[in-house]
C-alpha positions in Angstrom: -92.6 -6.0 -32.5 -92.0 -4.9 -28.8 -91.0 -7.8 -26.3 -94.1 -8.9 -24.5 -94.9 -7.5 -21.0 -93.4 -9.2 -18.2 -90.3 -10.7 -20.0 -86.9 -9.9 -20.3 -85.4 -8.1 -22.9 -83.1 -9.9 -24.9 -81.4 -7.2 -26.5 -80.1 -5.3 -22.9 -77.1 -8.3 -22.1 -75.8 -7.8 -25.5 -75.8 -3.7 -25.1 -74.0 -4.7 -21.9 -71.4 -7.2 -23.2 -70.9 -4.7 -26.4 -70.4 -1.5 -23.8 -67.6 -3.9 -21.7 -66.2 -4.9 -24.6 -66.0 -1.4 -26.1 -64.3 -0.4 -22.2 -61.7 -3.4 -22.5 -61.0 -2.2 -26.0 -60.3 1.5 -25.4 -58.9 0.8 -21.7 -56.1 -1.6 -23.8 -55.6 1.2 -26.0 -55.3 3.5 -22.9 -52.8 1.0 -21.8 -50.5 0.6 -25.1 -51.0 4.3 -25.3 -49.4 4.9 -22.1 -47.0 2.3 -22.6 -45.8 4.2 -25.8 -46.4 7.3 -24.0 -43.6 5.9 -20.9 -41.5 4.1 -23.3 -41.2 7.5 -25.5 -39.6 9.1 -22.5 -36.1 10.6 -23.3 -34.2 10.2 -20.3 -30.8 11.9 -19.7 -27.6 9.7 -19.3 -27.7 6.9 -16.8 -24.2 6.6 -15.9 -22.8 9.2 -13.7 -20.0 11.1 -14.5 -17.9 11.0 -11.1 -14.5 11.7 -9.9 -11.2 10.7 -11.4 -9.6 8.3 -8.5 -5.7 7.4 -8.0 -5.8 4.5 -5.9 -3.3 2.8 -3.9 -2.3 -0.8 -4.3 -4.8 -2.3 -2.1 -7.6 0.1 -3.4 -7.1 3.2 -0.8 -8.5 6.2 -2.6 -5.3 8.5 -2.5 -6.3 11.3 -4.1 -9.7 12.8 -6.4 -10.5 15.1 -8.9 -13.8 16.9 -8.8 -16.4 16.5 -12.1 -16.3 19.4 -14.8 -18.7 21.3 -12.6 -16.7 20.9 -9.1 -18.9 18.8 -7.6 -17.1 16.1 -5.5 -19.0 12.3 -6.8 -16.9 9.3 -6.1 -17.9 6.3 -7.9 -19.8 3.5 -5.8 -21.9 0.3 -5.8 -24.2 -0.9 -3.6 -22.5 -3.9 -2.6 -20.0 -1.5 -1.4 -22.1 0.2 1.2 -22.1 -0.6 4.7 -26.0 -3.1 4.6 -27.4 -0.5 7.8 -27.1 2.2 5.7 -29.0 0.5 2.6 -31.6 -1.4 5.3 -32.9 2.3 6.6 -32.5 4.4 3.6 -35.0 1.9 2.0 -37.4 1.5 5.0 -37.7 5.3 6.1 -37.5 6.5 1.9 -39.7 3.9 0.2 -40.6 0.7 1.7 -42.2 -0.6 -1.3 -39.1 -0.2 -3.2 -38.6 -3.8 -4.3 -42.4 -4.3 -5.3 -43.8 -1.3 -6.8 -42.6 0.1 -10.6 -41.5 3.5 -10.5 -44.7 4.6 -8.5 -45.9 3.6 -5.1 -49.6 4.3 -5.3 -50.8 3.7 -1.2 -47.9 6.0 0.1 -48.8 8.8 -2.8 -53.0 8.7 -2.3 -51.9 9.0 1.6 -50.2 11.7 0.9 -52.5 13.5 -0.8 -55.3 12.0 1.5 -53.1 14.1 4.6 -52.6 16.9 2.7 -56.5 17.6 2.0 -57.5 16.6 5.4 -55.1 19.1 7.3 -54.5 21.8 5.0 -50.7 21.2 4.3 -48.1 18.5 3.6 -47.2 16.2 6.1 -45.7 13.4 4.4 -44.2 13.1 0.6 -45.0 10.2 -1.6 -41.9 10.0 -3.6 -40.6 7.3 -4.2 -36.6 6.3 -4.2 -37.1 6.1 -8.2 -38.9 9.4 -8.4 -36.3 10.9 -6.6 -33.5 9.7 -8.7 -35.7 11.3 -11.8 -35.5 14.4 -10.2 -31.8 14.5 -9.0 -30.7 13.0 -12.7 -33.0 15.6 -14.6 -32.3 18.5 -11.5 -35.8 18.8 -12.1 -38.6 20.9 -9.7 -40.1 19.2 -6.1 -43.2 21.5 -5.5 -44.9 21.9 -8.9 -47.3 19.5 -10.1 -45.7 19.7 -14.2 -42.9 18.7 -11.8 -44.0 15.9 -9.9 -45.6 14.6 -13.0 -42.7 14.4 -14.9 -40.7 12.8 -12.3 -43.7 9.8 -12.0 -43.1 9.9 -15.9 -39.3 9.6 -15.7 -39.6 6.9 -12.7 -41.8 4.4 -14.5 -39.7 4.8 -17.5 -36.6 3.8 -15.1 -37.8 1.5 -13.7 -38.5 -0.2 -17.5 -35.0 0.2 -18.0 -33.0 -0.6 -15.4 -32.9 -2.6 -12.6 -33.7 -2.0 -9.1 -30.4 -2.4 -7.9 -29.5 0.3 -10.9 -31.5 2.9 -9.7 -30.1 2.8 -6.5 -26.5 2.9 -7.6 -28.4 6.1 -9.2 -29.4 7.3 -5.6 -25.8 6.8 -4.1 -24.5 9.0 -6.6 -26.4 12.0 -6.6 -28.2 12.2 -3.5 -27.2 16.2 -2.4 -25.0 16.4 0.7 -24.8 19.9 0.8 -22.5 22.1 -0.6 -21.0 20.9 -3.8 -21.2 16.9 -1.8 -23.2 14.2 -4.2 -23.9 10.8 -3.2 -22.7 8.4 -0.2 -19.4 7.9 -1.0 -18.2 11.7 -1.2 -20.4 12.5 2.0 -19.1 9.5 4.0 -15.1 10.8 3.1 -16.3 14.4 3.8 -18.1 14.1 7.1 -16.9 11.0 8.7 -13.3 10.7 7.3 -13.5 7.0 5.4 -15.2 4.9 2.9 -18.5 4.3 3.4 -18.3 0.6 3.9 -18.5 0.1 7.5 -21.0 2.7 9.0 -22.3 2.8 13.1 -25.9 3.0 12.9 -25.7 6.7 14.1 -23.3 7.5 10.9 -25.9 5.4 8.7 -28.5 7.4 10.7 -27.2 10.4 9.5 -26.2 9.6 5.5 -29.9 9.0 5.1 -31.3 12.0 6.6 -29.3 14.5 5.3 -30.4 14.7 1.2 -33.8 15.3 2.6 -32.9 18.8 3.4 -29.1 19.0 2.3 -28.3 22.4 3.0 -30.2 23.3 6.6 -28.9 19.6 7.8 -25.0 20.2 7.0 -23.6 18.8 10.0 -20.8 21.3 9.7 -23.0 24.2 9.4 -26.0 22.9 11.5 -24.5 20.4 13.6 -27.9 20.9 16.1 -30.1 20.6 12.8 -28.3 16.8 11.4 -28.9 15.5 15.3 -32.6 16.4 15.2 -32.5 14.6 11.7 -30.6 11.8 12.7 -32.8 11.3 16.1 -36.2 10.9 13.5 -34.5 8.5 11.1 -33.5 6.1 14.1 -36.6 6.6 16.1 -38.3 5.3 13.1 -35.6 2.4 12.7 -36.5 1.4 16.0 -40.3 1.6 15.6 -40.2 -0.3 12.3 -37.6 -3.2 14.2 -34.8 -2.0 11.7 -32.4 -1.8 14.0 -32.6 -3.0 17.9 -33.5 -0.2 20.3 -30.3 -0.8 22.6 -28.4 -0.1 19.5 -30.7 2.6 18.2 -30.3 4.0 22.2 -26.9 4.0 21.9 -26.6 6.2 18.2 -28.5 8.7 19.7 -25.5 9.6 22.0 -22.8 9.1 19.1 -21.3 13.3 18.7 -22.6 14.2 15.3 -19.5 15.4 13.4 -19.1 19.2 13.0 -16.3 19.7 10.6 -15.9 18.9 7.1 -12.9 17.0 6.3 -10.6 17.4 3.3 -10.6 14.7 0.8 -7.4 12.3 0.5 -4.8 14.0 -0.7 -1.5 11.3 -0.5 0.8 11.8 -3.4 -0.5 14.5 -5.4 2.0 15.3 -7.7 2.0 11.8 -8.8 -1.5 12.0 -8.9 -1.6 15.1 -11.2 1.0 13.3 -13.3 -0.6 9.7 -13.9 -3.7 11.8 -14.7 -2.3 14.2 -17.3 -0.9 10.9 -18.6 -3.8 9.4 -19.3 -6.8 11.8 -18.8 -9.4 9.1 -20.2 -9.3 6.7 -17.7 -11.3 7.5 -14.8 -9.5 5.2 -12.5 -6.0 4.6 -12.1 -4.6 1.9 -9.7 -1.1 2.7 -8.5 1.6 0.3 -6.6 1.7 3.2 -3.6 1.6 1.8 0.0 -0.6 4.5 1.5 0.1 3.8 4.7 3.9 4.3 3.8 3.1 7.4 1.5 1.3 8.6 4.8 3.9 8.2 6.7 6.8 9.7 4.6 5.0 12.6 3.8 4.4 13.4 7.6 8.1 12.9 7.3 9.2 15.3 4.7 7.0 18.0 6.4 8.7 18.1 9.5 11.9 17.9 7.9 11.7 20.9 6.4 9.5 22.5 9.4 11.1 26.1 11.2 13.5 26.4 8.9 13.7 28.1 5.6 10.2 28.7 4.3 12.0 27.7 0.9 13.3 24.6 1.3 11.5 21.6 0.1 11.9 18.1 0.2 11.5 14.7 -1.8 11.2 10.9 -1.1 10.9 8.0 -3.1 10.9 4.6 -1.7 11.1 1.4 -4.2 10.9 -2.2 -4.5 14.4 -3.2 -6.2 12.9 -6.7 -7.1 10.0 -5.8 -8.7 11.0 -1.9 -9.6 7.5 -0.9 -8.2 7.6 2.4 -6.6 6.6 2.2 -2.8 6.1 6.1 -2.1 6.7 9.1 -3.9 6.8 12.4 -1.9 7.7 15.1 -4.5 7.0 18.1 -1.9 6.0 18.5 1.8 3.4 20.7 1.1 1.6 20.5 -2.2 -0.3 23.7 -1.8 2.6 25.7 -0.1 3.6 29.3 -2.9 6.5 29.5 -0.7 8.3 26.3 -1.1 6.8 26.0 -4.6 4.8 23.1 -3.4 3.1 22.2 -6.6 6.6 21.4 -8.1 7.3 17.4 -8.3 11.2 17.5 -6.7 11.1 13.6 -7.6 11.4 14.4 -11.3 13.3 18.1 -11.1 16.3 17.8 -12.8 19.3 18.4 -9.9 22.8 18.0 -9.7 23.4 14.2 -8.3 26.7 15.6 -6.2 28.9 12.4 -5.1 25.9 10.2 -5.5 27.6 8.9 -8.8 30.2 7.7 -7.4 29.4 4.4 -6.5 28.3 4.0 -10.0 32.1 5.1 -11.4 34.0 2.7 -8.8 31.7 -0.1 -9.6 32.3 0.0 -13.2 36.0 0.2 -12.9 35.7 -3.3 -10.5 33.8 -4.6 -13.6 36.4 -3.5 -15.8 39.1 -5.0 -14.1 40.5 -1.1 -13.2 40.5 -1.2 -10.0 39.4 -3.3 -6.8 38.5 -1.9 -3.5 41.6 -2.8 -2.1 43.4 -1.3 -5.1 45.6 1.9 -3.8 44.8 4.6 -5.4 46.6 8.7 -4.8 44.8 11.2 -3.3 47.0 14.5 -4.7 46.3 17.7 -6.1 46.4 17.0 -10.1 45.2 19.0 -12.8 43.1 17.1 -15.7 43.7 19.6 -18.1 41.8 22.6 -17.2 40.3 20.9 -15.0 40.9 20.8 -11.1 38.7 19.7 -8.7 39.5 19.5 -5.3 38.5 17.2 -2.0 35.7 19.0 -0.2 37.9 20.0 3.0 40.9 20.6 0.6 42.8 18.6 2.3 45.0 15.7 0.3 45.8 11.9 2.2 48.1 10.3 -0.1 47.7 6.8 -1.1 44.0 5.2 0.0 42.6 2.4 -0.9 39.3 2.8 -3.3 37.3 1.4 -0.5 38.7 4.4 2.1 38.3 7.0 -1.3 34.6 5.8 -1.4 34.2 6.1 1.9 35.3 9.4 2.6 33.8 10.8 -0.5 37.1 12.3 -2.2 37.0 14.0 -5.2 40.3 13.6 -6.7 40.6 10.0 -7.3 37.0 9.9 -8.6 38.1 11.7 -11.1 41.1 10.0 -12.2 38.9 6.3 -12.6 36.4 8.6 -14.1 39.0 9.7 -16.7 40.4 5.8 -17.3 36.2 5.0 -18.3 36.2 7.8 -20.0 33.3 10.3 -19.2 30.6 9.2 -22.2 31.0 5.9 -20.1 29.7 7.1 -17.7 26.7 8.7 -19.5 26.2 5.7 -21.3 25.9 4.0 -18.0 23.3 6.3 -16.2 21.4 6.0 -19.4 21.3 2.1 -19.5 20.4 2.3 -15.8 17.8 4.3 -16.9 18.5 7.6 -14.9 18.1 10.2 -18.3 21.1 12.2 -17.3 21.2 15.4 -19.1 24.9 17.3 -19.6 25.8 20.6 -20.3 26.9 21.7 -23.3 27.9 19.3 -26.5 30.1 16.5 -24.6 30.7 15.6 -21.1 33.6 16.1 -19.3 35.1 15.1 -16.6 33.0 17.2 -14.0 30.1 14.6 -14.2 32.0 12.7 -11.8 31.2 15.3 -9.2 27.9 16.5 -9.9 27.8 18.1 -12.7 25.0 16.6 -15.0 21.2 17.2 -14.6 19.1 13.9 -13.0 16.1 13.2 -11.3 16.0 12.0 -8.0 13.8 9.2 -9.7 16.6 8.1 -12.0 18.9 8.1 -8.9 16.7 5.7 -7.5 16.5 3.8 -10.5 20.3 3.6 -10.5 20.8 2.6 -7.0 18.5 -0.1 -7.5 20.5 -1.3 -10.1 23.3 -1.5 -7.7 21.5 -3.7 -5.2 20.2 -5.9 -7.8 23.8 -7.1 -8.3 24.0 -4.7 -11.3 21.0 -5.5 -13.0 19.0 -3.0 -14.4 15.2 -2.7 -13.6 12.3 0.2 -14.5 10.5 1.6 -12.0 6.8 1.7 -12.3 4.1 2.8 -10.2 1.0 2.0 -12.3 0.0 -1.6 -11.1 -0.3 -4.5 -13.6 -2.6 -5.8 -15.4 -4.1 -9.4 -13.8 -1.8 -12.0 -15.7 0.5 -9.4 -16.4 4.3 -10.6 -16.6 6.2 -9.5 -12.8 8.8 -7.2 -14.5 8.2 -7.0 -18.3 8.6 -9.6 -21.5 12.3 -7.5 -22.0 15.6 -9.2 -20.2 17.2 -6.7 -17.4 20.1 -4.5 -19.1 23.3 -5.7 -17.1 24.8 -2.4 -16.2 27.9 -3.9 -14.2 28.3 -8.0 -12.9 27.2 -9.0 -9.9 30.9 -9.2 -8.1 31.4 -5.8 -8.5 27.6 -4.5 -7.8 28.4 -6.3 -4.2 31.6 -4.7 -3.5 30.2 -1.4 -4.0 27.0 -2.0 -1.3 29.7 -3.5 0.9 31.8 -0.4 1.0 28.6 1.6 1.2 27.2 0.1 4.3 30.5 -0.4 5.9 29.5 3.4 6.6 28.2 4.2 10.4 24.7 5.9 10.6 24.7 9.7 10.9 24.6 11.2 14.7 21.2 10.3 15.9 20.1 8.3 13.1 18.7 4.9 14.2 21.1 2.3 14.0 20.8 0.3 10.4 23.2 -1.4 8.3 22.2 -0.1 4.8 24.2 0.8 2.2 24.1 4.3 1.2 25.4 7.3 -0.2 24.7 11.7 0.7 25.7 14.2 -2.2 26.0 17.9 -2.0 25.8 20.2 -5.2 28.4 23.1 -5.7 27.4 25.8 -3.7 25.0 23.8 -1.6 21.8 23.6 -3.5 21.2 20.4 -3.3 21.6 17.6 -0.6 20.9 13.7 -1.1 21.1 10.9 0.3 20.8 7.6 -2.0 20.8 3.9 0.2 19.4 0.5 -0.2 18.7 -2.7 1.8 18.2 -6.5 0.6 14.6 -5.1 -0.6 13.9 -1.7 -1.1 15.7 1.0 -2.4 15.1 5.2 -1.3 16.4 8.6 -2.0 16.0 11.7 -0.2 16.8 15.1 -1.9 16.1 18.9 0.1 16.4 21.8 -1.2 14.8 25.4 -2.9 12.9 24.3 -5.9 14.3 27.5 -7.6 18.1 25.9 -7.5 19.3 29.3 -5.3 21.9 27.7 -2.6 20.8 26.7 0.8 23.5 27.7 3.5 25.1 25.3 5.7 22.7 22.2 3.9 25.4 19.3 3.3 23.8 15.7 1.9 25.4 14.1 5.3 24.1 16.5 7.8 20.6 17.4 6.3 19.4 14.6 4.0 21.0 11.1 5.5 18.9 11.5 8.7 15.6 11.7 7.1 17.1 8.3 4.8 17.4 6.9 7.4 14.2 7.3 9.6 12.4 6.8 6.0 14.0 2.9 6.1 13.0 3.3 10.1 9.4 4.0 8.9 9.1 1.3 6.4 6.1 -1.5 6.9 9.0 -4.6 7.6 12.6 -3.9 9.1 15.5 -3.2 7.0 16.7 -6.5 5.1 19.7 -7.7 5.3 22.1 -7.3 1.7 23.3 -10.3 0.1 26.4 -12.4 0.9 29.5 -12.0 -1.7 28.3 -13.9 -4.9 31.2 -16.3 -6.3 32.8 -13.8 -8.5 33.6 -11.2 -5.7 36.9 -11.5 -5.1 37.3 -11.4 -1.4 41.3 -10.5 -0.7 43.7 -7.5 0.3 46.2 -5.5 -1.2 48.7 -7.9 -0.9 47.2 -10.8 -2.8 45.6 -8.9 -5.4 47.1 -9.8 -8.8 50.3 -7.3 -9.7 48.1 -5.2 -12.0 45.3 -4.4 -9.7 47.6 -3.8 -6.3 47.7 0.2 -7.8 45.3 2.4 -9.8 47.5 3.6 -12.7 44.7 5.4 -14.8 46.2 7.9 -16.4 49.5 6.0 -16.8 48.3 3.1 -18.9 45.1 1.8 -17.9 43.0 3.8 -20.1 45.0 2.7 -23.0 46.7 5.7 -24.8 49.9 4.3 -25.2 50.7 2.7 -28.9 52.0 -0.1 -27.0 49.1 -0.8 -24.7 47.2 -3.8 -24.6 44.7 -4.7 -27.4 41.9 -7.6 -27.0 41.8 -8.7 -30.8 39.4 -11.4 -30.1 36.7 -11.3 -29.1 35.7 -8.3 -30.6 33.5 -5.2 -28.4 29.7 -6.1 -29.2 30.4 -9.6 -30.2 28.2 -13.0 -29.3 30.1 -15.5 -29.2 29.2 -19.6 -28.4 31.5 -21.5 -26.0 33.4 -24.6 -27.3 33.6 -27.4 -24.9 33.0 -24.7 -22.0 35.8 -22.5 -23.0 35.8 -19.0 -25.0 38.6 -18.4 -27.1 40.7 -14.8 -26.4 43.4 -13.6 -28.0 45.4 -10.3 -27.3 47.8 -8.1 -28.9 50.6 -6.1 -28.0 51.6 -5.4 -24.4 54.1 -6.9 -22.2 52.9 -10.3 -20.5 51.8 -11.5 -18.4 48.6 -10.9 -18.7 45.6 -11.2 -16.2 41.6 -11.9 -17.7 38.9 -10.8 -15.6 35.5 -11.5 -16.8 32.6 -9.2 -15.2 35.4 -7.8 -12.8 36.9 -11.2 -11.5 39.8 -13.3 -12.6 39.1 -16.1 -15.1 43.2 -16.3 -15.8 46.2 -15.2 -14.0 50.4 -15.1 -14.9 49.4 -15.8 -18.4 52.0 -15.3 -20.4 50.6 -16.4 -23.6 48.5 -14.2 -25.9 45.9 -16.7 -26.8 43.7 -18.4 -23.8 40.8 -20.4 -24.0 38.6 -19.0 -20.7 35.8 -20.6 -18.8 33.1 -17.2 -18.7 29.9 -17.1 -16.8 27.0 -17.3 -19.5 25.1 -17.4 -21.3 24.5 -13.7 -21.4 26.4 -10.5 -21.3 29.9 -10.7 -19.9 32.6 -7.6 -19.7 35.5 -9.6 -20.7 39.3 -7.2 -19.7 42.8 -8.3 -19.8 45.4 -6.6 -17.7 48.9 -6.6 -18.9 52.1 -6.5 -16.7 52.6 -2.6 -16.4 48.5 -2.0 -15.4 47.5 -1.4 -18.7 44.1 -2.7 -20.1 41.6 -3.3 -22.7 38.4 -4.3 -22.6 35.0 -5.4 -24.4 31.9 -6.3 -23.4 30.6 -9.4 -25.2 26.8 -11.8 -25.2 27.5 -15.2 -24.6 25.1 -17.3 -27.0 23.7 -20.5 -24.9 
């Protein structure tokens, strides 16, 4: 039965309710199907591979490696960003940004709305997110596959990640043109810095180049990137992002027209901290750039007009901490010629009379000698073996202070033969300086020069020296936070702290070189046979440097002497450090402060090959205690006995007298400890014996 004329059908509103419903119904599938469809999206990786960085120890970048493809992307977060550059790239890109998800719908319908009404595109209606889908997937602009994908890819971002992800996405891989991706990269290239601190004309600029990367290179199209930059801050000021006396005042900022290199401060220690550990991507150093800077500009005009061969090194430490300041292995790191990419900071050279502080100290610690002890300067064969003083001239008896100070070879040699040469060795390798010798044993040439060592192990050993003899590692890759200041292990004692002073107190007794600045620093030069190598090795109350020049390829360089060519450029490298030179310690309590005169008989005259090295069958013996040995004082006092020799005897702990006149061969002594102590006695005709012993607490 039909409804009767005039009323309302009741069966209509429930068609209607049952069509809505069956709308909501498939629209909510619509949805979840979409959803599904977004959240199926495979996405390619989200963190950026970027550059490799070697930083110095306040976070200077130093140097970078490109990415496998030789793009140039520097890592970078938006907090690190100068807050203009961010404001404009956000109001003149996308202005919805922070409110819409993935896709702005008003800018893209007015878009497409200009497009249809004049025939072309006027604006785009990207948005900051779409534009990272494209730059992360390198994907098309123009087609509409394309742009669908990237709205695809966007909304699918913007499920995943957060806004302030997406754009740390942007920074990175926004083009710059050429092989230039993201803010950071483009900021170093073009403007020379980090970009942290931007003008609003250099902000200006960092957001309109990507549109058009390649026409708007500002050092290909200088007039192109003004145009550019004049539309982003004309719309800055319209929009009341930035003030218009500011924005009138980046319009006549000089867009820059040159693309600068990247940081290149210590390179070879760059390339070696990297091949060390080619996983991490950052790698924090203890460098002072500003000093690296500065000593590089100084190891390129040392070797400037002269010999396109020569090359030079620098390395500056911290002797406290063993942290290396500056490391200079070349002055030019891309020069064939002076075989720039070699690091001359880790080449192994002949050391010259840099060792020779070493060998003086450890006879003062041995209770061999003293730098008032006389010593001959003569012509003297050692076997086959006869060196000669550099001018070949002899002076007779000097004092080891005046042999030290003058550099001469021949009584070097004889203290070096009373240590006995794998002494010596064994000294260099607990300073940690990795000496390498020639052939099966060493002789007594090592004195002079003739063992392989780094310029970094010279350092190492020098540091050694001003630390009052005690040893400490270099480093140059900064701790850990929490990290202990120099390592859980003790510091190796290489030599007490008595005799470590006397040797920096003959050292910097020395005067400056002609036209060196005037600095009291202890120091030493070395020339190699035949003149291949000149250093110069010194050290104040804080820091400790060497200089080496030289051909990399070890052929001699004429007329280059250590005290002529390498002590000037030691010296203007302490000239050019951040703080003035330091004053060196006063004379610790075991120096013995005295002249010839009132030394103790034995010590008045060096008689090393004589007696003092202990040949004879009649010589000295300590019997107690024993080389190696820890031993615990008894009510303060050690117990030493000795045997054979003709009394009396003197006993010199670490170098200074603990008993003298004794004529007894059994002494109870009063030693510095706990620790390590090299304990000698000295009999009446200069003959010794020695041992170094711990000292339990």
């Amino acid at each position: 039965m039909s409804a009767a004329p005039g009323r309302p059908s009741r069966v209509r509103p429930a068609r209607w309710v049952f069509t809505l419903a069956l709308l909501i119904w498939f629209a909510a599938l619509a949805r979840d199907g979409f959803d599904a469809f977004i959240d199926a999206t495979v996405l390619p990786p989200l963190v950026p591979e970027t550059s490799v960085e070697v930083l110095a120890r306040d976070g200077t970048l130093l140097r970078a490696f490109t990415v496998e493809d030789g793009r140039w992307r520097l890592s970078v977060a938006p907090e690190e960003v100068d807050r203009d550059y961010l404001a404009m790239l956000i109001a003149y890109e996308d202005r919805r940004f922070h409110s819409h998800s993935g896709i702005d719908v008003l800018a893209l319908g007015r878009a497409v709305w200009q497009a249809l009404a004049r025939g072309r595109v006027v604006s785009g209606g990207s948005t900051l997110t779409m534009q990272v889908a494209r730059l992360i997937e390198d994907g098309p602009t123009g087609r509409l596959a394309g742009k669908l994908r990237q709205m695809r890819v966007a909304l699918a971002l913007e499920r995943r990640l957060t806004k302030g992800q997406i754009l740390s996405l942007y920074m990175h891989h926004a083009p710059f043109g050429g092989n230039l991706e993201g803010i950071r990269a483009a900021s170093f290239a073009y403007l020379g810095r980090e970009p942290h601190r931007l003008t609003p004309a250099e902000a200006a600029l960092m957001v309109a180049i990507p549109q058009s990367p390649e026409a708007r290179r500002p050092d290909r199209n200088p007039e192109a990137a003004e145009a550019a930059r004049a539309r982003v801050l004309a719309r800055m000021r319209r929009d009341g992002v930035i003030a218009p006396d500011r924005a009138r005042a980046a319009m006549t900022e000089p867009v820059p027209r040159t693309r600068r290199p990247f940081p290149m401060l210590a390179a070879h220690l760059a390339d070696r901290l990297v091949a060390e550990a080619p996983e991490h991507p950052l790698h924090r150093t203890t460098i002072d750039a500003r000093l690296q800077a500065r000593l590089e500009d100084l190891a390129r005009g040392a070797v400037a007009g002269g010999d396109p061969a020569l090359s030079a090194a620098i390395m500056v430490a911290d002797h406290a901490t063993g942290e290396i300041l500056a490391s200079v292995g070349g002055p030019d790191y891309g020069n064939d010629a002076r075989r720039g990419y070699v690091d001359m900071t880790r080449a192994l050279r002949s050391p010259g009379s840099t060792l020779k502080p070493l060998i003086y100290g450890l006879a003062f610690d041995d209770g061999l000698a003293h730098p008032a002890t006389l010593i001959e300067d003569r012509a003297t064969d050692f076997g086959r073996y006869a060196p000669r003083n550099f001018d070949g001239r002899f002076r007779g008896d000097v004092t080891v202070r005046e042999a030290l100070e003058l550099s001469l070879n021949l009584p070097v040699v004889a203290v070096t033969e009373a240590l006995g040469p794998a002494r010596l060795i064994a000294a260099l390798e607990r300073a940690g300086a990795r000496a390498v010798v020639p052939g099966e044993a060493p002789g007594l040439a090592v004195a002079l020069g003739g063992v392989g060592v780094r310029l970094e192990g010279l350092v190492q050993l020098y540091a050694a020296l001003a630390r009052g003899g005690a040893t400490v590692p270099l480093r140059v890759r900064a701790r850990e936070s929490g990290a202990p200041e120099n390592g859980d292990a003790p510091a190796a004692r290489l030599m007490g702290p008595g005799a470590a002073w006397h040797v920096g107190d003959i050292l910097s007794g020395a005067a400056p070189p002609p036209g060196a600045p005037s600095l009291r620093i202890a120091w030493k030069t070395g020339t190699s046979y035949g003149h291949r190598d000149a250093l110069a090795l010194g050290y104040d109350g804080r820091v400790v440097a060497g200089v080496w020049l030289g051909r990399p390829d070890g052929t001699p360089v004429p007329g280059a002497f250590g005290a002529e060519v390498a002590a000037p450029v030691l010296f203007e490298t302490f000239q050019r450090l951040s703080a003035p030179v330091t004053p060196l310690p006063p004379a610790p309590a075991d120096a013995l402060l005295a002249d010839t005169a009132e030394l103790p008989a034995p010590l008045r005259r060096f008689r090393g090959r004589d007696g003092s090295a202990g040949p004879e069958p009649d010589a000295p013996r300590l019997a107690f205690p024993p080389d190696g040995a820890a031993v615990e004082a008894l009510e303060g006092a050690v117990h030493a006995r000795v045997t054979r020799g003709t009394p009396p005897f003197t006993w010199l702990a670490d170098g200074a007298p603990v008993a003298l006149a004794s004529r007894g061969r059994a002494v109870e002594l009063a030693l510095p400890g706990p620790g390590f102590v090299t304990l000698s006695v000295i009999d009446a005709e200069g003959r010794a014996d020695r041992a170094q012993i711990e000292l339990l607490p």
